[in-house]
PDB file of N, CA, C, O and CB in Angstrom:
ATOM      1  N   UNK A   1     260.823 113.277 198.254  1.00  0.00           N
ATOM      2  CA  UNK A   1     261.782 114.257 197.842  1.00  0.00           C
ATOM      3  C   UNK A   1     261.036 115.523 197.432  1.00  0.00           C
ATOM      4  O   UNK A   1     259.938 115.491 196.876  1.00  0.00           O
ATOM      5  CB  UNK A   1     262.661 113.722 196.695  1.00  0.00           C
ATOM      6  N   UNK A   2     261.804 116.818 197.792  1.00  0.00           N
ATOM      7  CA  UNK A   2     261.362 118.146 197.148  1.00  0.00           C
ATOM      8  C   UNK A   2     261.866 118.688 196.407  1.00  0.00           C
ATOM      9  O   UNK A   2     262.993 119.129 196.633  1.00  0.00           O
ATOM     10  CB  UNK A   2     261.209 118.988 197.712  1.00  0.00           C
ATOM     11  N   UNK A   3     261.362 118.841 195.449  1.00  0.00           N
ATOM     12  CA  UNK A   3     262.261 119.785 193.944  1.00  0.00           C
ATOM     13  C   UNK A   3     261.821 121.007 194.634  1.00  0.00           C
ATOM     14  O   UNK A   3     260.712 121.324 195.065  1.00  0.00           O
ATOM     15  CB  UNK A   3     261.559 119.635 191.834  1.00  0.00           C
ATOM     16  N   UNK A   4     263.229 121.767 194.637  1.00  0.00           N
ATOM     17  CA  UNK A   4     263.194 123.359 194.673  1.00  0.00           C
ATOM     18  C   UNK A   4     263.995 123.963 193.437  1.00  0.00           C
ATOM     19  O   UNK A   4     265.097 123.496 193.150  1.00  0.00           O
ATOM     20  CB  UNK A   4     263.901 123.946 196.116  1.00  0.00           C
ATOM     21  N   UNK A   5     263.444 124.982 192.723  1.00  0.00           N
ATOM     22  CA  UNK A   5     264.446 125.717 191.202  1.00  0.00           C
ATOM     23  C   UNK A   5     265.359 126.774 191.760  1.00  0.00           C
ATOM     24  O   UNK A   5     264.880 127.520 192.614  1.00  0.00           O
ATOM     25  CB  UNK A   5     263.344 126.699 189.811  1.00  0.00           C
ATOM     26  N   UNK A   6     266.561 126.932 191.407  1.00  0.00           N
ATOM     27  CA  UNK A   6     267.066 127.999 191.898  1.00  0.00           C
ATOM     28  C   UNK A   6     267.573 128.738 190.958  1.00  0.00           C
ATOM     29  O   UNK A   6     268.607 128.559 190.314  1.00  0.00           O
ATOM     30  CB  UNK A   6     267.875 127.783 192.784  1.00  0.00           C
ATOM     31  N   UNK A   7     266.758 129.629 190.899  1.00  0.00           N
ATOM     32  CA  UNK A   7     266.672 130.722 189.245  1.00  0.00           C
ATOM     33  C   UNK A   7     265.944 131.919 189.938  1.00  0.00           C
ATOM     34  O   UNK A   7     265.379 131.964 191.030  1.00  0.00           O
ATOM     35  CB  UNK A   7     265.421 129.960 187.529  1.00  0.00           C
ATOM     36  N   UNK A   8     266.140 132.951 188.904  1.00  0.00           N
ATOM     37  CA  UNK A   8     265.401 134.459 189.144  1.00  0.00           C
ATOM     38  C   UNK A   8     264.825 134.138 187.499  1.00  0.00           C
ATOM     39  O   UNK A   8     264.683 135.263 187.020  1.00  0.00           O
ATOM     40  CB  UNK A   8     266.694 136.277 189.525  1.00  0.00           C
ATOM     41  N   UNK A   9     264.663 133.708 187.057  1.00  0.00           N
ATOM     42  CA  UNK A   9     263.986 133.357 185.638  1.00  0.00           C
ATOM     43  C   UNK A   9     262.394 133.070 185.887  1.00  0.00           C
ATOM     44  O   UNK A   9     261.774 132.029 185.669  1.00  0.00           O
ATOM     45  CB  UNK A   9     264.752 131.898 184.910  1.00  0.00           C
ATOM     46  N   UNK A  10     261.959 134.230 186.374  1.00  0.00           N
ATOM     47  CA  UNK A  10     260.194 134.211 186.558  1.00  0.00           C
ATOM     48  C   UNK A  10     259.874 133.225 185.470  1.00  0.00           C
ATOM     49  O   UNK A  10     259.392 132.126 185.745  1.00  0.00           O
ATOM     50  CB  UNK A  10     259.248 135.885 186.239  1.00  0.00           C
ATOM     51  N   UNK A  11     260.117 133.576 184.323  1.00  0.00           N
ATOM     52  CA  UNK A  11     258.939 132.554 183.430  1.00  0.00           C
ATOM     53  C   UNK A  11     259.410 131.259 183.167  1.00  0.00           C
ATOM     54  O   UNK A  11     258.859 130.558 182.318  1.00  0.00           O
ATOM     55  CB  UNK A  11     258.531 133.099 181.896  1.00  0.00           C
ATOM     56  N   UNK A  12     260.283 130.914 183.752  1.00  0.00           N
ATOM     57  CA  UNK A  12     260.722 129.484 184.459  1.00  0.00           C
ATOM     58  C   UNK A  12     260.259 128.783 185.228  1.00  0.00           C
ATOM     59  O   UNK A  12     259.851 127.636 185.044  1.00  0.00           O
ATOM     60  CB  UNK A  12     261.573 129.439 185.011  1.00  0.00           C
ATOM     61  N   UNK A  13     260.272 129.597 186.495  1.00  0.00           N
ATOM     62  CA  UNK A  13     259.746 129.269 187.726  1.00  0.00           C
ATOM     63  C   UNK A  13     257.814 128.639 187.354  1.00  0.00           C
ATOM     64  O   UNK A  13     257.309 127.587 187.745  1.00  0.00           O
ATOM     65  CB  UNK A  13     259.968 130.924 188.802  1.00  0.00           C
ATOM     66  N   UNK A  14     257.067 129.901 186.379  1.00  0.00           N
ATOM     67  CA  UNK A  14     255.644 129.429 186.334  1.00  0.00           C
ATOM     68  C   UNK A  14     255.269 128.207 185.864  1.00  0.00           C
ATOM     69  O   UNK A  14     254.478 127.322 186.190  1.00  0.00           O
ATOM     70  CB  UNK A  14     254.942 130.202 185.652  1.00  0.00           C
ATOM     71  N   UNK A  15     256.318 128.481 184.731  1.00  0.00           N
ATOM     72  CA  UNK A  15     256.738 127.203 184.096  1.00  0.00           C
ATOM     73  C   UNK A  15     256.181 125.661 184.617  1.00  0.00           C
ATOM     74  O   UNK A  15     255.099 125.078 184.537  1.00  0.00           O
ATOM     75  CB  UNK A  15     258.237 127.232 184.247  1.00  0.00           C
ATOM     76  N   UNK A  16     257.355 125.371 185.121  1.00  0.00           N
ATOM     77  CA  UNK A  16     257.660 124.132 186.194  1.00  0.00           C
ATOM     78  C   UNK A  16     256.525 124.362 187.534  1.00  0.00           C
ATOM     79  O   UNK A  16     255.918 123.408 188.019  1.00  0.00           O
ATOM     80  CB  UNK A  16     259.558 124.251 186.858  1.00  0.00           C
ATOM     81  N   UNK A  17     256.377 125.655 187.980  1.00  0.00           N
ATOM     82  CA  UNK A  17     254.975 125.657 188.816  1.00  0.00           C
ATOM     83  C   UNK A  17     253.784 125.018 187.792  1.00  0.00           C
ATOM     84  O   UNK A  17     253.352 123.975 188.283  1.00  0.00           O
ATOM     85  CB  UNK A  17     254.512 127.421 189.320  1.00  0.00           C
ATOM     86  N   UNK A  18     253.283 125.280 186.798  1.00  0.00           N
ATOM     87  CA  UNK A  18     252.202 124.790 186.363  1.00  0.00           C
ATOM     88  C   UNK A  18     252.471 123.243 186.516  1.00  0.00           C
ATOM     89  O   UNK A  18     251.780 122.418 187.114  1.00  0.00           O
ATOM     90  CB  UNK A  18     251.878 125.320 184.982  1.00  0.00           C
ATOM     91  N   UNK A  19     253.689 123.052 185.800  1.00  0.00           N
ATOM     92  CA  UNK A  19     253.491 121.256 186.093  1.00  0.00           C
ATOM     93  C   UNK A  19     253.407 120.657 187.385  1.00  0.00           C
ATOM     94  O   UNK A  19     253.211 119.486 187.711  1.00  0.00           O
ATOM     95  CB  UNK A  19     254.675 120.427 185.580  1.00  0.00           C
ATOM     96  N   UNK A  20     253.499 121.173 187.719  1.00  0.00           N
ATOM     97  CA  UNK A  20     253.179 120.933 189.380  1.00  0.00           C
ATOM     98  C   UNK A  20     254.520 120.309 190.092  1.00  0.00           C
ATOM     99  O   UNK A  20     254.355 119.803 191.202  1.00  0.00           O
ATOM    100  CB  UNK A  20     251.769 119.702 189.635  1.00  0.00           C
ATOM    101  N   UNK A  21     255.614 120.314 189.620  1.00  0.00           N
ATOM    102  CA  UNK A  21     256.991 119.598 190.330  1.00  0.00           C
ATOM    103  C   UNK A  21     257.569 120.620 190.888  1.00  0.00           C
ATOM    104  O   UNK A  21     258.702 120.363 191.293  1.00  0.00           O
ATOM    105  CB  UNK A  21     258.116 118.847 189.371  1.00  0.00           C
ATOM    106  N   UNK A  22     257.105 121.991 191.109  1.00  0.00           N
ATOM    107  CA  UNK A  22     258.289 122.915 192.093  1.00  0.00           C
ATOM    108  C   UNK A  22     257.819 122.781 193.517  1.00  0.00           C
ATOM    109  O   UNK A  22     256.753 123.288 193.169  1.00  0.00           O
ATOM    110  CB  UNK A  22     258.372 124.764 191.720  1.00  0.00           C
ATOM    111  N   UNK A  23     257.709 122.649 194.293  1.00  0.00           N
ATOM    112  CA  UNK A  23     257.977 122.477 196.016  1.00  0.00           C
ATOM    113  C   UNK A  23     258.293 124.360 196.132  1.00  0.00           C
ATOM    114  O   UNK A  23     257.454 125.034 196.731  1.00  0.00           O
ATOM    115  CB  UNK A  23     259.860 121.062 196.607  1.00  0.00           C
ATOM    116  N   UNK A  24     259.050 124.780 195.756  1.00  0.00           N
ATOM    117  CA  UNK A  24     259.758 126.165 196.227  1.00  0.00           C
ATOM    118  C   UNK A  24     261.104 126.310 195.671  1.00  0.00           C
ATOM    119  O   UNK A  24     261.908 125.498 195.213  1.00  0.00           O
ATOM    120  CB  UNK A  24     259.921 126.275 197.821  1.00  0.00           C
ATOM    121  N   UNK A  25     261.118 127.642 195.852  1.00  0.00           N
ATOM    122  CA  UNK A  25     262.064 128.614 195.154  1.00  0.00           C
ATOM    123  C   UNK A  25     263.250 129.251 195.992  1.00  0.00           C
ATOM    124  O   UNK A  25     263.137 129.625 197.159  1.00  0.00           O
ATOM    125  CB  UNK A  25     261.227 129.767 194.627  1.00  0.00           C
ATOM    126  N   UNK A  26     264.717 129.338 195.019  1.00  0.00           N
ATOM    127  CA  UNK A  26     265.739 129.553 195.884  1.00  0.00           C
ATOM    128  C   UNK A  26     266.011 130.723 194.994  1.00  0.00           C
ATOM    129  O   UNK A  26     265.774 130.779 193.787  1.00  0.00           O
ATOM    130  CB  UNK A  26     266.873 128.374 196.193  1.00  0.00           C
ATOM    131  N   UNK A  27     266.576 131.711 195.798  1.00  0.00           N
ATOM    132  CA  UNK A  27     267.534 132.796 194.332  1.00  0.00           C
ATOM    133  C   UNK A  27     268.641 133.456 195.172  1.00  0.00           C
ATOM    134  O   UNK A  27     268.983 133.125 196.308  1.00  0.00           O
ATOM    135  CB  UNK A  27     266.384 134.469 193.377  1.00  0.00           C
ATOM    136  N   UNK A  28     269.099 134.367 194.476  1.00  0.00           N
ATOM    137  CA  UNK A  28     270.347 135.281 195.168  1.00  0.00           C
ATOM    138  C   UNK A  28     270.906 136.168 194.330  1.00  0.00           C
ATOM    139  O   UNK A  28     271.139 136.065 193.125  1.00  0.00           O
ATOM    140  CB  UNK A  28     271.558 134.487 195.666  1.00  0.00           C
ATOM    141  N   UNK A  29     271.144 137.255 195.252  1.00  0.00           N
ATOM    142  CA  UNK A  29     271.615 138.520 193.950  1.00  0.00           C
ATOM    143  C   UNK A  29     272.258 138.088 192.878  1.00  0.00           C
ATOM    144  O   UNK A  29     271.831 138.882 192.039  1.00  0.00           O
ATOM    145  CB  UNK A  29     272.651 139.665 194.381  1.00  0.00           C
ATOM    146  N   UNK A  30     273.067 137.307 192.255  1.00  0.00           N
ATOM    147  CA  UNK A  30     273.658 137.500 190.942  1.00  0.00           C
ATOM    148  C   UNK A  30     272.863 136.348 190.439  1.00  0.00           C
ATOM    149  O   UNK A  30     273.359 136.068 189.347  1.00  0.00           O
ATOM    150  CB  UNK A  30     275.361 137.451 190.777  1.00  0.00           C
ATOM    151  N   UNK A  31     271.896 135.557 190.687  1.00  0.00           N
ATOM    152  CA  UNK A  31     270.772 134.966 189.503  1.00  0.00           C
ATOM    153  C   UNK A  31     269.854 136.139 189.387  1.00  0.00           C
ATOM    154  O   UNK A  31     269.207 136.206 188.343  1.00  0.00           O
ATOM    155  CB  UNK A  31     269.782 133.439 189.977  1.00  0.00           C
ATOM    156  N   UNK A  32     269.680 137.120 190.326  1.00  0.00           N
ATOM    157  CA  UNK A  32     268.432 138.310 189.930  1.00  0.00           C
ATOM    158  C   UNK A  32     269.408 139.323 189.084  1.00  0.00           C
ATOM    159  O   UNK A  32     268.833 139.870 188.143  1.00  0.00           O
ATOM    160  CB  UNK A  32     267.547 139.278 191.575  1.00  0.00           C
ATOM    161  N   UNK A  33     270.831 139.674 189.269  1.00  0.00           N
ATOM    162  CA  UNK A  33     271.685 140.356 188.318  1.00  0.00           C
ATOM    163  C   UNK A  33     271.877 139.959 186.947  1.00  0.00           C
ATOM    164  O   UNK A  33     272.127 140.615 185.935  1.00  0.00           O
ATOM    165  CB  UNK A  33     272.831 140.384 188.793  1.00  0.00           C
ATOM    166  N   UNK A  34     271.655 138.395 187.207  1.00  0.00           N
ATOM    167  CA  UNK A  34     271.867 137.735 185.227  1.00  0.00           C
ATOM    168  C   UNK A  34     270.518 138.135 184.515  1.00  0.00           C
ATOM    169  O   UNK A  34     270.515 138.537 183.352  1.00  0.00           O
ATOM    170  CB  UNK A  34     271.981 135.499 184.958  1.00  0.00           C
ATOM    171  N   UNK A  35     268.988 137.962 185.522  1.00  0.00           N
ATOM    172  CA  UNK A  35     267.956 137.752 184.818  1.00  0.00           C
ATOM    173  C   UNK A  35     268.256 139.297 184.648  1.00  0.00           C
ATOM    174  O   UNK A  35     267.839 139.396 183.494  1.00  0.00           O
ATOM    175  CB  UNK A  35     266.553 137.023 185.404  1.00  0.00           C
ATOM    176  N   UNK A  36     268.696 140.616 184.982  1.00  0.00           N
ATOM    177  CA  UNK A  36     268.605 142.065 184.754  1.00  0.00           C
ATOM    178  C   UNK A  36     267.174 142.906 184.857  1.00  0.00           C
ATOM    179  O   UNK A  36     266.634 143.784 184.183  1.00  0.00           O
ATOM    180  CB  UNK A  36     269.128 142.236 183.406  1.00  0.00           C
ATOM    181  N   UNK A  37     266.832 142.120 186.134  1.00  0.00           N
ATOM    182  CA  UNK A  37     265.680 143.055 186.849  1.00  0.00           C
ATOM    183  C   UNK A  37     265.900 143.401 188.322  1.00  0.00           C
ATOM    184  O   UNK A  37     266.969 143.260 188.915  1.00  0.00           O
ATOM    185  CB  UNK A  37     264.248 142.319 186.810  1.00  0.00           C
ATOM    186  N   UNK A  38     264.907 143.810 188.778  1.00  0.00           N
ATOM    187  CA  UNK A  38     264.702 144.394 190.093  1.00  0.00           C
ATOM    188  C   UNK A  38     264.657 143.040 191.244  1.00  0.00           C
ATOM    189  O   UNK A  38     263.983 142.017 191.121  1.00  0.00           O
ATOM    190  CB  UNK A  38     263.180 145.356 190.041  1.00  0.00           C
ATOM    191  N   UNK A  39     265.405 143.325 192.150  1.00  0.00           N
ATOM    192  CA  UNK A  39     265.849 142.243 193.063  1.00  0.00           C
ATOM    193  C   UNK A  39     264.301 142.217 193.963  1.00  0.00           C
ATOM    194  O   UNK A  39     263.578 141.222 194.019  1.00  0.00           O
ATOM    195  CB  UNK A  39     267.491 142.698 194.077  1.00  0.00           C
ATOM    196  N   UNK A  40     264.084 143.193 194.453  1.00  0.00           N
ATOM    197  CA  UNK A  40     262.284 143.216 194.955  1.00  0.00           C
ATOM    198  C   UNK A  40     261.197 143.267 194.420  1.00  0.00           C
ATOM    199  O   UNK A  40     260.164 143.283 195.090  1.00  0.00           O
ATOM    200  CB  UNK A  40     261.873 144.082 195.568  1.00  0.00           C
ATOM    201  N   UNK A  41     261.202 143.307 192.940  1.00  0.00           N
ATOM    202  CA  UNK A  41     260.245 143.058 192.249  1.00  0.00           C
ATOM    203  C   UNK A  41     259.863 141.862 191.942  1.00  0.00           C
ATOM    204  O   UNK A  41     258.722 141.408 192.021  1.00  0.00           O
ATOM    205  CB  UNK A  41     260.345 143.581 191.410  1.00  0.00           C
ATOM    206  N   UNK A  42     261.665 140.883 191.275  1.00  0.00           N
ATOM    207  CA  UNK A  42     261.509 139.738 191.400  1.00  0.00           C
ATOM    208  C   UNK A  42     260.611 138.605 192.407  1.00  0.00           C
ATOM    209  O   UNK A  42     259.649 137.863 192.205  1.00  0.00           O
ATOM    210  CB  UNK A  42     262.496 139.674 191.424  1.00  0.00           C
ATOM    211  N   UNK A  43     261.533 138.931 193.644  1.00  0.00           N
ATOM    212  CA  UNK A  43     260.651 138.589 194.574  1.00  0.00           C
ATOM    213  C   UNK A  43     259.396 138.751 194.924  1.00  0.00           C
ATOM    214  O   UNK A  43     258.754 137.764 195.281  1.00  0.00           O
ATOM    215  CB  UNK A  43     260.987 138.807 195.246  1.00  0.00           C
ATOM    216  N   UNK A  44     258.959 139.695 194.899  1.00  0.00           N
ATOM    217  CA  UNK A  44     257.134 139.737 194.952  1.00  0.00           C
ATOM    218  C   UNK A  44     256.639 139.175 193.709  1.00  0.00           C
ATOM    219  O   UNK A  44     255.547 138.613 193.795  1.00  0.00           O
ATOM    220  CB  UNK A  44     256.378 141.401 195.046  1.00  0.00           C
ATOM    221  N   UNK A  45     257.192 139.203 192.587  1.00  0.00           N
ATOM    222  CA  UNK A  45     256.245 138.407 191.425  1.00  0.00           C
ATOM    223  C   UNK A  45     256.522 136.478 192.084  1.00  0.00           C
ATOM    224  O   UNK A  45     255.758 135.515 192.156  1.00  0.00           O
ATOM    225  CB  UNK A  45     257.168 138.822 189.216  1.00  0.00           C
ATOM    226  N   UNK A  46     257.848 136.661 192.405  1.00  0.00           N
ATOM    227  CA  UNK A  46     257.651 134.602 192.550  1.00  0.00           C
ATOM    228  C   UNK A  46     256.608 134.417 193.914  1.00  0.00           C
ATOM    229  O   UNK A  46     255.627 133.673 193.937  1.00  0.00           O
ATOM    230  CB  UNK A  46     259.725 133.464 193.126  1.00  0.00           C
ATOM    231  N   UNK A  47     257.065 135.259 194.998  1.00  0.00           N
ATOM    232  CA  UNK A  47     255.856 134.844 195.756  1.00  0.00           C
ATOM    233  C   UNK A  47     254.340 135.207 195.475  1.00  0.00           C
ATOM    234  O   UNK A  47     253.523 134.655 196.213  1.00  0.00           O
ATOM    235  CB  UNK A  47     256.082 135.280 196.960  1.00  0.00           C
ATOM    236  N   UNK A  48     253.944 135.921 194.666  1.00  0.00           N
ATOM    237  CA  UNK A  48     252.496 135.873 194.416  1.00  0.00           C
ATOM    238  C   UNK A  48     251.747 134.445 193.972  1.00  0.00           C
ATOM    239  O   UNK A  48     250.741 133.869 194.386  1.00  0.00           O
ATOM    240  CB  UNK A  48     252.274 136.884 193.331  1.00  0.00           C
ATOM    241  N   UNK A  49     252.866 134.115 192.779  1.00  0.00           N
ATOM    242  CA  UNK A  49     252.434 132.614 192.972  1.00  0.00           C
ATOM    243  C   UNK A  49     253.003 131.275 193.574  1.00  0.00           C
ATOM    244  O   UNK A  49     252.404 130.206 193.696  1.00  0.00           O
ATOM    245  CB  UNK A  49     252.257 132.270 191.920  1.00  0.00           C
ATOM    246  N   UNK A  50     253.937 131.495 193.826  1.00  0.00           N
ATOM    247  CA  UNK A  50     254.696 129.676 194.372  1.00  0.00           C
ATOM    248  C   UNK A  50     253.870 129.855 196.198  1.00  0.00           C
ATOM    249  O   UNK A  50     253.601 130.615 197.128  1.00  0.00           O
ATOM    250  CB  UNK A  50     257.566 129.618 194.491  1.00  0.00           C
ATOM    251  N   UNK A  51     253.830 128.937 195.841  1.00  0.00           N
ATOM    252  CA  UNK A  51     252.816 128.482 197.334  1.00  0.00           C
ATOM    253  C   UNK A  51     253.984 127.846 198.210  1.00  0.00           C
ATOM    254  O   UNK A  51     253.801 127.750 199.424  1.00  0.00           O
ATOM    255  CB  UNK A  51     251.287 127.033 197.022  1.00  0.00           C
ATOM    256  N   UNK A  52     255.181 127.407 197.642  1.00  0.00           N
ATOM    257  CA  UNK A  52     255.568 127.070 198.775  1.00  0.00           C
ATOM    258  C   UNK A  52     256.917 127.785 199.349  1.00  0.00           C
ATOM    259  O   UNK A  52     256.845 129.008 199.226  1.00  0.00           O
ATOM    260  CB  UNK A  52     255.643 125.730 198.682  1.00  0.00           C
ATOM    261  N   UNK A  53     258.128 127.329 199.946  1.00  0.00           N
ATOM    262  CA  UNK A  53     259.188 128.182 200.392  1.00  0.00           C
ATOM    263  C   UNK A  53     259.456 128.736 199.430  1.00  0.00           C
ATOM    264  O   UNK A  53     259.412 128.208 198.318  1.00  0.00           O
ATOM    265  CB  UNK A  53     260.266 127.702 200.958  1.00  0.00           C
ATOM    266  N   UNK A  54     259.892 130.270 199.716  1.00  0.00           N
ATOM    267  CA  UNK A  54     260.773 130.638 198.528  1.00  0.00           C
ATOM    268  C   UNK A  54     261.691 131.496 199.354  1.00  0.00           C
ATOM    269  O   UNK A  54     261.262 132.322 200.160  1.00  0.00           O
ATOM    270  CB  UNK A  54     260.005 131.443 197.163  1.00  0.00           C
ATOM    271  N   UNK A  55     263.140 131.248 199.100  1.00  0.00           N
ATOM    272  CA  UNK A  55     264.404 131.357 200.123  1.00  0.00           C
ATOM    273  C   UNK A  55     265.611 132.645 198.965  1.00  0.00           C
ATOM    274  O   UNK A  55     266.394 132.350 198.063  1.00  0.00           O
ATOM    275  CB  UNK A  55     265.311 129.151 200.456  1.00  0.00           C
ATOM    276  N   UNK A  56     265.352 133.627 199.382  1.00  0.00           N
ATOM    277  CA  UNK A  56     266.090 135.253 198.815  1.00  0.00           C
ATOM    278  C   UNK A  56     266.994 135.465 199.716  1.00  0.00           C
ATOM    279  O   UNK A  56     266.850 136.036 200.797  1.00  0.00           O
ATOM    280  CB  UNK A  56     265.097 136.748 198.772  1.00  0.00           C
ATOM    281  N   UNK A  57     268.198 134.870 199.140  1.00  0.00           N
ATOM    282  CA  UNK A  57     269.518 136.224 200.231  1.00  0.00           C
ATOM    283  C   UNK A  57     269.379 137.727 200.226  1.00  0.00           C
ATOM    284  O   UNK A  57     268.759 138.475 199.471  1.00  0.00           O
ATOM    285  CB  UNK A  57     271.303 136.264 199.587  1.00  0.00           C
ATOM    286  N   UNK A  58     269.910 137.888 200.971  1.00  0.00           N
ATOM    287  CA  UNK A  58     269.871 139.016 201.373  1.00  0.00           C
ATOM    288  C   UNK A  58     270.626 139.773 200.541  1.00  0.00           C
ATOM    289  O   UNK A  58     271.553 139.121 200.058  1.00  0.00           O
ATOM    290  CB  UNK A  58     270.166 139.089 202.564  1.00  0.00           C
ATOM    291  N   UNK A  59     270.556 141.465 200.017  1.00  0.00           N
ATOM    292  CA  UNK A  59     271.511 141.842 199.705  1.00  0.00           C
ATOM    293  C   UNK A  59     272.397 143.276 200.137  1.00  0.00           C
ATOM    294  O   UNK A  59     273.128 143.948 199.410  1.00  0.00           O
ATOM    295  CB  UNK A  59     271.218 141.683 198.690  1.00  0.00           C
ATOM    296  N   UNK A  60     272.149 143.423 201.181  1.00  0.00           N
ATOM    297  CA  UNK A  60     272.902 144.387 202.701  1.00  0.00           C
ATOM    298  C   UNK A  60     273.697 143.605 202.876  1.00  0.00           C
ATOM    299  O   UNK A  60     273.531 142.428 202.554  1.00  0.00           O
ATOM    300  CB  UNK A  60     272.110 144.730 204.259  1.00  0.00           C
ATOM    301  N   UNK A  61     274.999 144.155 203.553  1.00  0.00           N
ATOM    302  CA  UNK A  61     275.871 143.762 204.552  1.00  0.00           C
ATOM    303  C   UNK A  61     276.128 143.837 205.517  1.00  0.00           C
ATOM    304  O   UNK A  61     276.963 143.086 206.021  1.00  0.00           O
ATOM    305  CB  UNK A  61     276.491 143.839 204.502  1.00  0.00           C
ATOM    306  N   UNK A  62     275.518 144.768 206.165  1.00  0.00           N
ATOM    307  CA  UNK A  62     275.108 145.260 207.279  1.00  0.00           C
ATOM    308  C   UNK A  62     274.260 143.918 208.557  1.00  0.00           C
ATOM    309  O   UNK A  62     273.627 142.923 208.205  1.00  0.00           O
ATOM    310  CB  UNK A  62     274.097 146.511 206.658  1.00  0.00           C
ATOM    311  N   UNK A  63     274.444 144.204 209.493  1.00  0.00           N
ATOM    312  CA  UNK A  63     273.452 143.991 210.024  1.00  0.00           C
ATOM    313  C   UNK A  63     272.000 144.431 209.701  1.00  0.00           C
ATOM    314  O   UNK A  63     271.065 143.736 209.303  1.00  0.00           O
ATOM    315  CB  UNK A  63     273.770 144.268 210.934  1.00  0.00           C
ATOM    316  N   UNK A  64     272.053 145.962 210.013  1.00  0.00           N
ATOM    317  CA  UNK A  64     271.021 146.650 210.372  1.00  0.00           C
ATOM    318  C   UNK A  64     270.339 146.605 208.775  1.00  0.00           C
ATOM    319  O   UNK A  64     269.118 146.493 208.874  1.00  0.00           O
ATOM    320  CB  UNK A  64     271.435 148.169 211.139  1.00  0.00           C
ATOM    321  N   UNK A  65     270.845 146.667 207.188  1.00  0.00           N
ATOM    322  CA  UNK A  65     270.274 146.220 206.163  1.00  0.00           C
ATOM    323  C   UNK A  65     269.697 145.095 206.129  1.00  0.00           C
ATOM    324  O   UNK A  65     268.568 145.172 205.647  1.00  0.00           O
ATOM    325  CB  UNK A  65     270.925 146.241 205.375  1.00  0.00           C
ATOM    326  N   UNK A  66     270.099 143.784 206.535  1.00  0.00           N
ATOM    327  CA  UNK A  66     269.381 142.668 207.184  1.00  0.00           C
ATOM    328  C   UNK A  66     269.032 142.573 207.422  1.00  0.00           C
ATOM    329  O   UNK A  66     268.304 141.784 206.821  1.00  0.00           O
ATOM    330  CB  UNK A  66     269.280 142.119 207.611  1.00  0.00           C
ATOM    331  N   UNK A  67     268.419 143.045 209.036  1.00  0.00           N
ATOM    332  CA  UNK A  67     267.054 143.233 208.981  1.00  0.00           C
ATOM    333  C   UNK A  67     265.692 143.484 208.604  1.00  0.00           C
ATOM    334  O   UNK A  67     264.544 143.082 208.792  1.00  0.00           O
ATOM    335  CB  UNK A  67     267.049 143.461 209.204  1.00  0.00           C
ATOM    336  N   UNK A  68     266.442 144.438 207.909  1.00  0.00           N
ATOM    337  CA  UNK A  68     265.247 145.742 207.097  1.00  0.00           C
ATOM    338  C   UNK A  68     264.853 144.669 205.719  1.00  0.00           C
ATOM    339  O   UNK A  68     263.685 144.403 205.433  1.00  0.00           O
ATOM    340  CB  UNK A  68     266.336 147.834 206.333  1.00  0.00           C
ATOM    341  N   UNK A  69     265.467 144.390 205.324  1.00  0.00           N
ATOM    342  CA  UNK A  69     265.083 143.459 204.316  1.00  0.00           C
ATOM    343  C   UNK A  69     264.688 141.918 204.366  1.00  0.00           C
ATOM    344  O   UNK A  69     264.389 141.324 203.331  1.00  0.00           O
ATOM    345  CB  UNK A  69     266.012 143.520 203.586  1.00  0.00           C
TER     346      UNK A  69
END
């Protein structure tokens, strides 16, 4: 089995990364709207460290924003 956390709560995520039980990371605009930071900042701080998946909706509606992001 794989534990994945699905939080924008960075100091959560290191958290449970140090103990070694996270596998990877899930989030989506309104867990990065509760934590009340930056939706791309977030993201580059969890991937600097989680080594493994880490899965960000999108937040365009667009096609062409979809991409780009």
């Amino acid at each position: 089995m794989r534990f994945f956390i699905d939080t924008a709560e960075v100091s959560q995520i290191k958290e449970l990364h140090k103990w070694g039980v996270v596998d990877g990371v899930t989030t989506n605009p309104s867990l990065v709207a509760a934590a009340g930071r930056d939706y791309p900042t977030i993201i580059r701080e969890i991937c600097e460290f989680c080594e493994g998946p880490v899965s960000a909706e999108v937040l365009s509606l667009d096609t062409e924003g979809m991409m780009k992001e």
